[in-house]
C-alpha positions as a printed NumPy array, in Angstrom:
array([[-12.252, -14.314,   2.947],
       [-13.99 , -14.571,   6.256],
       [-16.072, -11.51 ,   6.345],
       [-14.963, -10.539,  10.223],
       [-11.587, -10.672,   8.934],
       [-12.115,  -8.479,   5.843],
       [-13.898,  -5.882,   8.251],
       [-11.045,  -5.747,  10.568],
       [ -8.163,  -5.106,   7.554],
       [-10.324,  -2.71 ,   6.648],
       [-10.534,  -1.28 ,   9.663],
       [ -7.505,  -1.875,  12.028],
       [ -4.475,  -2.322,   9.712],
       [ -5.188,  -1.162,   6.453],
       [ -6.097,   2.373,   7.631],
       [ -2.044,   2.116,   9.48 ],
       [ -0.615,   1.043,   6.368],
       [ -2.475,   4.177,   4.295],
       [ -0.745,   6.453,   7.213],
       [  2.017,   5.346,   7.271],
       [  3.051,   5.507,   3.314],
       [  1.295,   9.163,   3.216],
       [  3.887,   9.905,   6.038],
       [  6.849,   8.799,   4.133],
       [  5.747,  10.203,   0.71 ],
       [  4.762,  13.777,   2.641],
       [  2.079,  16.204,   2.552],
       [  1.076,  16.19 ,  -1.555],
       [  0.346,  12.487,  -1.178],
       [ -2.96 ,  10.787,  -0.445],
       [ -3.41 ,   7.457,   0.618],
       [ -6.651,   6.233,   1.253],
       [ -8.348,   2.786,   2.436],
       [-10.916,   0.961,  -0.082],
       [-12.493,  -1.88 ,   1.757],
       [-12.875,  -5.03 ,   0.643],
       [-15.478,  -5.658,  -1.836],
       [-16.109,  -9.064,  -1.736],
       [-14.059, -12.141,  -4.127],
       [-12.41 , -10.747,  -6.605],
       [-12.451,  -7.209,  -5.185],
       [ -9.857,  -6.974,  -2.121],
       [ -9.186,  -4.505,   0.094],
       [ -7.243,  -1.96 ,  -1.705],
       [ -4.745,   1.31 ,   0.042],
       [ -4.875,   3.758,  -3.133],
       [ -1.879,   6.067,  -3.171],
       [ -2.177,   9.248,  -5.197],
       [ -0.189,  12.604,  -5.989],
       [ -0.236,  15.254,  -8.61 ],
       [  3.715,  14.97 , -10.055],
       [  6.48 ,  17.512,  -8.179],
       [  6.814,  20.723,  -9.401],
       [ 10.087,  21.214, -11.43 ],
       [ 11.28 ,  17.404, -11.303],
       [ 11.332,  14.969, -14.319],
       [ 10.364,  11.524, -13.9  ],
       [  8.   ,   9.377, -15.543],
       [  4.766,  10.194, -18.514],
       [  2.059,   9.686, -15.36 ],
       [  1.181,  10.683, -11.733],
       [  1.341,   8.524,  -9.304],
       [ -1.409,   6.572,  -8.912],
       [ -1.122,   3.344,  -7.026],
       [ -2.992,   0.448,  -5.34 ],
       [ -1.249,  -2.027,  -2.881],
       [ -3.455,  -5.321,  -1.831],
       [ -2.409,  -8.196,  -0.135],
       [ -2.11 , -12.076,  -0.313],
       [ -5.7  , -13.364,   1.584],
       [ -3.599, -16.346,   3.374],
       [ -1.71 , -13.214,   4.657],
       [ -4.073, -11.283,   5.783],
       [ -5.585, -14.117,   7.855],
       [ -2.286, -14.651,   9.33 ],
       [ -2.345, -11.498,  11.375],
       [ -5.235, -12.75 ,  13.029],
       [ -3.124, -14.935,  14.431],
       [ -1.469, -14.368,  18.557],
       [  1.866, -13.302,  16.61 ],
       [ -0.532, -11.514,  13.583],
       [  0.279,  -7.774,  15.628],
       [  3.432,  -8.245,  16.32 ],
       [  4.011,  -9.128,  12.47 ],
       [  2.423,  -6.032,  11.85 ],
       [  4.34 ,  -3.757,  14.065],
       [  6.941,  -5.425,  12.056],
       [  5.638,  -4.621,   8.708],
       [  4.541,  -1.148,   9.653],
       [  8.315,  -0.072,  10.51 ],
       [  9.882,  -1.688,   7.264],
       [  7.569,   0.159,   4.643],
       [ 10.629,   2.789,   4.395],
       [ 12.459,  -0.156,   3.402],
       [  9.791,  -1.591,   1.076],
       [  8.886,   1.897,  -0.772],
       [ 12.701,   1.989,  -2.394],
       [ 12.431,  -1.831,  -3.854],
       [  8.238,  -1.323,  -5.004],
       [  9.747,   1.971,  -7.071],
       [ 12.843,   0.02 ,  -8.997],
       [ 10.319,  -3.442,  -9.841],
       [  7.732,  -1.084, -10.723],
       [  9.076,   2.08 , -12.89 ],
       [  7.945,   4.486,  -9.848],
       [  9.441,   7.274,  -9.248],
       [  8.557,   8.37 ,  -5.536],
       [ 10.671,  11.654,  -5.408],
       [  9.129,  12.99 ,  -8.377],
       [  5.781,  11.169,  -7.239],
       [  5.683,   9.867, -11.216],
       [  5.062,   6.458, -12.719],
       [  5.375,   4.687, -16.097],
       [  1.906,   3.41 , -15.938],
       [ -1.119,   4.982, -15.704],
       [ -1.849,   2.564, -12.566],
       [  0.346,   0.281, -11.178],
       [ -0.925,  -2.496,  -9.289],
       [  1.223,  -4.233,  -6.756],
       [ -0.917,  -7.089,  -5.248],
       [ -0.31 , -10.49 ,  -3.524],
       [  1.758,  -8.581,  -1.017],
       [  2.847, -10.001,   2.415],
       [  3.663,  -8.826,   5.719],
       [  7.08 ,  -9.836,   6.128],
       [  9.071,  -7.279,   7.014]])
């Protein structure tokens, strides 16, 4: 990936995306940014929280890390590439309930099947 693009994921949308999931999952979450590290190591947003109190769900924490398709990612670098975003942006409380039945994540009890689950080669459609 073109290094100026990289930079600005990492520092224009990614960081949105991060906020934006914390703000649906609530205050015991943590989403965090981890920039792109060069081929083979993509921008990552890292979404962690300790399991609710009092609510069964899966064997593990939630632990997760999102990453997109690069052909995507140069696409919002594109005229219509904010736009798109905007988009995006407003359907993650749309994309949260379909991630947690493909994935065995649990969001409500902030649980998960596996120790990490990996959801990569995502896109920006909304």
């Amino acid at each position: 990936m073109n290094p100026d693009t990289a930079r600005r994921f990492d520092t224009e949308f990614a960081p949105r995306i991060a906020r934006a999931i914390a703000d649906l999952l609530g205050h015991r979450a943590n989403a965090e940014v981890i920039g792109y590290g060069g081929h083979g190591h993509p921008t990552q947003v890292r979404i962690a929280a300790p399991p609710a109190e009092h609510a069964r769900g899966y064997a593990h924490p939630l632990d997760i890390a999102l990453t997109w398709d690069t052909d995507e990612i140069e696409r919002l670098m594109a005229a219509d590439g904010p736009a798109r975003f905007e988009r995006y942006v407003a359907a993650l409380g749309r994309k949260l309930p379909a991630w947690e039945n493909a994935r065995d994540i649990d969001f409500g009890s902030r649980t998960q099947a596996d120790a990490l689950v990996l959801i990569g080669g995502l896109d920006f459609e909304a």
